[in-house]
N, C-alpha and C positions, 0 to 999 in steps of 0.2 A: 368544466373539468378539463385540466390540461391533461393530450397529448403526450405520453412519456414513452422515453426511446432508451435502449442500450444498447453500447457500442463493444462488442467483446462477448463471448458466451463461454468461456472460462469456467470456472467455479465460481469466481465472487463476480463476475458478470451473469451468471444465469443465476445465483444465491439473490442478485439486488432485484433480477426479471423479476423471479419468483414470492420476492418479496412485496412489489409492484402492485403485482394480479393478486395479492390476498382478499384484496375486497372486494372482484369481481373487476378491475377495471382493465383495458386492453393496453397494453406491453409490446411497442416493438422490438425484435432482438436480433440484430444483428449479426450473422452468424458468420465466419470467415471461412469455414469446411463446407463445401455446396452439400456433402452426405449427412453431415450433421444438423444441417437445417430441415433437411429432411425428414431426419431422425425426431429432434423435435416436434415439427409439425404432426406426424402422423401416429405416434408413441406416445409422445409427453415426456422422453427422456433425453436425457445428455450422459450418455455412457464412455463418453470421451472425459468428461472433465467433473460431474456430479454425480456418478450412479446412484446415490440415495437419495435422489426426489424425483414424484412425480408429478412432473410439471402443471401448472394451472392452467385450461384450456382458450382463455382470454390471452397468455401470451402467442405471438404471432413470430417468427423466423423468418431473417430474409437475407438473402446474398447482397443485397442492393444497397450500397451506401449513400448514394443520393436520397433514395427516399425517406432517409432517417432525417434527413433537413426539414420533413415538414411536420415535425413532432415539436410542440413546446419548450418541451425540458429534454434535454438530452445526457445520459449519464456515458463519460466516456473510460471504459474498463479495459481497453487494451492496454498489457503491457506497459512500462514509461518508456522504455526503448523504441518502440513502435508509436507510440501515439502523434509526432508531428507527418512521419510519414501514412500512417491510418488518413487525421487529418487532411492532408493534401491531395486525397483522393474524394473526398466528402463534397466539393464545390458548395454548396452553401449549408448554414448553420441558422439552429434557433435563436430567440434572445437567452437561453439559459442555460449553459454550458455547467456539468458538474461533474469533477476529475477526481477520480475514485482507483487510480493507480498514483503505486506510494513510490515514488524514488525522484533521480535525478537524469536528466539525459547524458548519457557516457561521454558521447562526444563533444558537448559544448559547457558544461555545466549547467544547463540550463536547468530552472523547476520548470515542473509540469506547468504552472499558469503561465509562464513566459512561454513555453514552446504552443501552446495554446490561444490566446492573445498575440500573438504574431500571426496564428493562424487562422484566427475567428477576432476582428478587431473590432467588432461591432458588436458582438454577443457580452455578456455579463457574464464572469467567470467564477465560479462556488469551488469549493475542496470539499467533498465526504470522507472523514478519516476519523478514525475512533478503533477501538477492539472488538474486531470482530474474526470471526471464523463461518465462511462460508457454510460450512454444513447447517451449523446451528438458526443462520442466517433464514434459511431455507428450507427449514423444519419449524419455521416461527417463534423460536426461542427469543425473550426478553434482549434486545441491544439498545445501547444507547452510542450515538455518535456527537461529533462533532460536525456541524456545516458552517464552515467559515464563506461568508458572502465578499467576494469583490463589489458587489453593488449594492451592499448595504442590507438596510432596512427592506427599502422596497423590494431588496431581491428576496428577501428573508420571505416575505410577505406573497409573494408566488410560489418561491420554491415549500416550504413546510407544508404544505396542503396536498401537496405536488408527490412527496414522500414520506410524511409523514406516518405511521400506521400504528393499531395498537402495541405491535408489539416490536415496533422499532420506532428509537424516538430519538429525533435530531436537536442538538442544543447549536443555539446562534452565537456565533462570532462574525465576526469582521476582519480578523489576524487569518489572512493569506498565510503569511510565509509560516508563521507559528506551525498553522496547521499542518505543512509540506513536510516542514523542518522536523515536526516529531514523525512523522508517517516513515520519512526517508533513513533517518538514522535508526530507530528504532529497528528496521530488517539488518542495519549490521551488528547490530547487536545484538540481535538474536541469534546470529551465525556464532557469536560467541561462546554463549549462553548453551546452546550447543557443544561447542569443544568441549565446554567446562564435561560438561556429560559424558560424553564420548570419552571423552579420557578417565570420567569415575573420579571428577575431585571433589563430588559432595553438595550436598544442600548449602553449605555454609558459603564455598567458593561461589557460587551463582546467585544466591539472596548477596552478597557482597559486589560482582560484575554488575548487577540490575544497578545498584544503587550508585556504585565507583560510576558507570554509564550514562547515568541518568545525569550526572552533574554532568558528563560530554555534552550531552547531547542543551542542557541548560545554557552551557558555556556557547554553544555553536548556534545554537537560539540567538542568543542574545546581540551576539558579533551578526546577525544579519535583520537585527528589528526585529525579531519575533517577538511578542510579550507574554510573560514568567508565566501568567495566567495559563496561559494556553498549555505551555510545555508541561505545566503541571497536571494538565487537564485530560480528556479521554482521551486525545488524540496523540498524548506525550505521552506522560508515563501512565493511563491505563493501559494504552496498544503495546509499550513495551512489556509493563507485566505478565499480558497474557501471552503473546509471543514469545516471551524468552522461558515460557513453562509446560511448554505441550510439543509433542512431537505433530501435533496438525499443524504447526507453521512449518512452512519449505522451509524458512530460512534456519530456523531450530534444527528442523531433519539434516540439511546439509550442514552445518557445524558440527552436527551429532556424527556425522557419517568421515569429519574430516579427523576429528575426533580420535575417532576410531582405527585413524590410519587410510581411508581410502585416498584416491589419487584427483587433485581435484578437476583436472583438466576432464576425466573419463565421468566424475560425477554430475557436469554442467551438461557435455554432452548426450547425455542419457537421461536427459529430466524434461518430459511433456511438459509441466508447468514450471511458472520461472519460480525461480530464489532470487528475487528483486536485490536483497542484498549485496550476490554478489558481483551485479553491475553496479550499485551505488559506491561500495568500498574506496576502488581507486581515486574517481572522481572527488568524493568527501574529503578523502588525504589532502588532495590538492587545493580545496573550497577550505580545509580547515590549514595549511599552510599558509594559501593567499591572505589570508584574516588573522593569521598571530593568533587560532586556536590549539591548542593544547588536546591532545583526543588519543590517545596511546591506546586506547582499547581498540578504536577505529583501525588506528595504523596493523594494532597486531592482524585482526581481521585481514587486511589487505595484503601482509608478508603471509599467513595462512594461506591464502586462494592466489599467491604464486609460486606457493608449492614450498612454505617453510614448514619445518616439523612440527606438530603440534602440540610435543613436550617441550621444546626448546623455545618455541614462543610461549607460552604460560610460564617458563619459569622467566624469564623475561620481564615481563608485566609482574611477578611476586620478587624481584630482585629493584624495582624502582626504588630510588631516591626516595627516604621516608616523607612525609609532607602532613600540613593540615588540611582536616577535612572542607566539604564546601565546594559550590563550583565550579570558583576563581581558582581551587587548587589541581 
């Protein structure tokens, strides 16, 4: 039986622990607040970032990054911003690396498997991405994900046993980037999907951004190899569905909130958990410029979160060049 580690005790870092320890098996969990490790060990809760569970007593907390190296499978749940500097703090790593934070690194472009793989060159590198929401994660509610293997079959063939559980069930791929590719845009589009709310423009305009989006995100797939399969698959447009329809996504909430008029510089500042979004935004502008991608929903996102209004960007995006649908358009 492998060895399993988590790197992050966040929400969907302590939602994966907790999901881990369902069947009795031992969980280490990395915790970055030395009180909060505490907190866990002796309690069984995390009042910082999940107050509605209580924790499985097989999971174990620990400030120690090093000793997360001697665990098999290691899930890494920090942040995308954080994860190469997390990493470089780790000195060594398992053979099974599984990146379960959705974005882009701000400062280089980088995806997460590259900032990873630069960092772990010897380790075999997975993506966990699908629709989920931590609560429900962690209350053992039915999910299904996507685990896209960089090592294939055979990685396929350690990791599924490794995570697999009744009531969370991993589907195999091989498409890396597919996998990145729907996890990352899909958080700015939820920021969207959001306005559309916060502003009160209706079921019609949102079942329409989901869909207008979804070809972005197709288009932006495709200009970097990802295959159609995928984008179309849990970890594309199911994570966006669910995301772009529930105030439990940060990135929904904060759309909802910019929406609404608040200020966004005062709204990022004020947020214990990230809205992955809106670090991705800019960067994607620029990943979908370099590539001769088309992504107007993206861009408005990105003039949003530096502070344009967010009636004069929606009428903007309803003012575009008529076009056919699909997409290429």
């Amino acid at each position: 039986m492998s060895a399993v580690g988590v790197i992050g005790a966040g929400a969907w870092g302590t939602a994966l622990a907790q999901m881990l320890a369902s069947d009795g098996r031992d969980v280490l969990l990395w915790v970055l607040e030395p009180e909060l490790a505490v907190e866990i060990n002796q309690r069984r809760t995390n009042s910082l970032f999940l107050p509605s569970a209580t924790l499985a007593p097989t999971i174990r907390a620990t400030g120690d990054l090093v000793e997360t190296g001697a665990c098999d499978v290691l899930l890494l749940v920090t942040p995308a911003q954080h994860l190469a500097a997390t990493m470089a703090r780790m000195g060594t790593f398992p053979r099974d690396l599984v990146l379960c934070a959705k974005g882009i690194e701000a400062s280089t472009g980088r995806p997460m498997h590259d900032v990873a793989r630069d960092a772990a060159p010897e380790s075999d590198i997975a993506v966990l991405s699908g629709p989920t929401f931590a609560h429900e994660v962690a209350a053992g509610m039915p999910t299904a994900v996507t685990l896209a293997c960089g090592g294939g079959q055979a990685q396929w063939q350690r990791l599924a046993p490794a995570i697999a559980r009744p009531a969370f069930r991993p589907y195999f791929s091989e498409d890396v980037i597919g996998a990145e590719v729907g996890g990352a845009v899909k958080n700015v589009l939820a920021i969207a999907c959001g306005v559309v709310d916060g502003l009160g423009l209706g079921q019609n305009a949102r079942a329409a951004l989901i869909a207008r989006g979804y070809a972005e995100m197709q288009r932006f797939g495709a200009a970097l190899g990802a295959q159609r399969e995928t984008i179309a698959g849990l970890c594309g447009l199911g994570d966006l569905v669910l995301t772009c329809s529930s105030t439990s996504s940060r990135n929904f909430s904060l759309g909802k909130a910019l929406g609404e008029g608040q200020d966004p510089v005062a709204l990022m500042s004020d947020r214990r958990t990230v809205a992955e979004g809106a670090h991705t935004a800019p960067v994607l502008v620029e990943l979908a410029r370099r590539h001769g991608v088309d992504m107007p929903i993206v861009a408005a996102v990105d003039r949003l979160l530096a502070g344009a209004p967010a009636k004069a960007v929606a009428s903007e995006l309803l003012t575009r060049p008529l076009t056919a649908e699909g997409p290429a358009a």
